[in-house]
C-alpha positions in Angstrom: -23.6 -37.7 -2.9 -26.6 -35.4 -4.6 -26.8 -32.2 -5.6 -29.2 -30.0 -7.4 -29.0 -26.7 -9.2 -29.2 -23.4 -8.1 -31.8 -20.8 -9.4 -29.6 -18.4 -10.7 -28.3 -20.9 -13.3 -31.1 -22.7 -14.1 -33.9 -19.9 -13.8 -34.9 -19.8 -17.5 -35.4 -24.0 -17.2 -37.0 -23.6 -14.4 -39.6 -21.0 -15.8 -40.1 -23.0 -18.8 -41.8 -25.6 -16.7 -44.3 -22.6 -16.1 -45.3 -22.9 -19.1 -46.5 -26.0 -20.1 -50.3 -26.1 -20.0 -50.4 -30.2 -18.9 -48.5 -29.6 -15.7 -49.7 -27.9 -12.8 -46.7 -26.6 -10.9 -47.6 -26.9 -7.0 -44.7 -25.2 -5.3 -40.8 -25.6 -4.7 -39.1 -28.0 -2.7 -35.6 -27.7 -1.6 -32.8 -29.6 1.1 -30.1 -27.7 2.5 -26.7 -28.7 2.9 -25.6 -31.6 4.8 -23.4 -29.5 7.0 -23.7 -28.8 10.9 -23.8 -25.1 11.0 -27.0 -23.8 11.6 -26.8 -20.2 9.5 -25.8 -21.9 6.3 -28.9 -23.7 6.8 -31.0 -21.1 7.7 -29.9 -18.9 4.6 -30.1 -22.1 2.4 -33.9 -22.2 3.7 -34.7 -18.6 3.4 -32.8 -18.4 -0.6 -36.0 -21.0 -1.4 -38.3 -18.7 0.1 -36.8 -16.0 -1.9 -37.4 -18.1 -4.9 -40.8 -19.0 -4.5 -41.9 -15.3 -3.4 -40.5 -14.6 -7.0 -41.9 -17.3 -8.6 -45.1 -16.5 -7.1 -44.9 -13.1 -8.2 -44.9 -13.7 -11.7 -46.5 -16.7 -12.1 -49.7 -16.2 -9.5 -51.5 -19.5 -9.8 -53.4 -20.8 -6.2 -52.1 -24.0 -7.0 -48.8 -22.3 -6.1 -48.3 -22.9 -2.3 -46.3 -25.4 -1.3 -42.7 -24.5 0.0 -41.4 -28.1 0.8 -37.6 -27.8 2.4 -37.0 -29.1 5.9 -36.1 -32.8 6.8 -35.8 -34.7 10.1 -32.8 -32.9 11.2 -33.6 -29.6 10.1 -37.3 -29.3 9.9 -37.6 -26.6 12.8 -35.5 -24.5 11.4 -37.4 -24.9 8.2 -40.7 -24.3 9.5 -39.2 -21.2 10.9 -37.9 -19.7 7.6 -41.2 -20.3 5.7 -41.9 -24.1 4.8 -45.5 -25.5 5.2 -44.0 -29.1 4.1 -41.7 -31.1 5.5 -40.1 -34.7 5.2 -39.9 -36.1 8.8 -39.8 -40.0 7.7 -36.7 -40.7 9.7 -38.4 -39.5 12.9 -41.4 -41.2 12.1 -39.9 -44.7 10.7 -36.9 -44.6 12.1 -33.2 -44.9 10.3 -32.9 -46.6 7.2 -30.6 -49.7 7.3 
């Protein structure tokens, strides 16, 4: 029932937000595709790295670290592809009701 954007579409919005001097952008964060097969995943996980390593390229700020994709079902593939954050609530709290 949710969907977001991808980069190529949206790249010139996205950079915009690089430029406003109130915000400090601290990464990307990304969820891949509520399907079961496991390379869609993985190449859903690894375009975000792609897009950070760019983003990160031309906008170098250390604030910029933080690759957030990867939730409870998926987060070991995620760490594997390149996140350092990820959204385990359901393992941790259980289901929602």
């Amino acid at each position: 029932s949710k969907q977001g954007f991808s980069f190529d579409e949206s790249q010139k919005d996205i950079e915009s937000i690089f430029e406003l001097k109130n915000l400090q952008v601290c990464g990307v964060m990304g969820m891949a595709s509520f399907v079961s097969e496991e390379q869609q995943i993985i190449e859903e996980f690894k375009s975000l790295k792609r897009i950070h390593t760019k983003l990160n390229a031309k906008y170098p700020f250390d604030h910029f670290k933080t690759i957030s994709m990867g939730m409870s079902g998926d987060y070991a593939l995620a760490i594997e592809c390149g996140s350092n954050m990820v959204r385990i609530g359901s393992l941790i709290f259980g289901n929602r009701y």
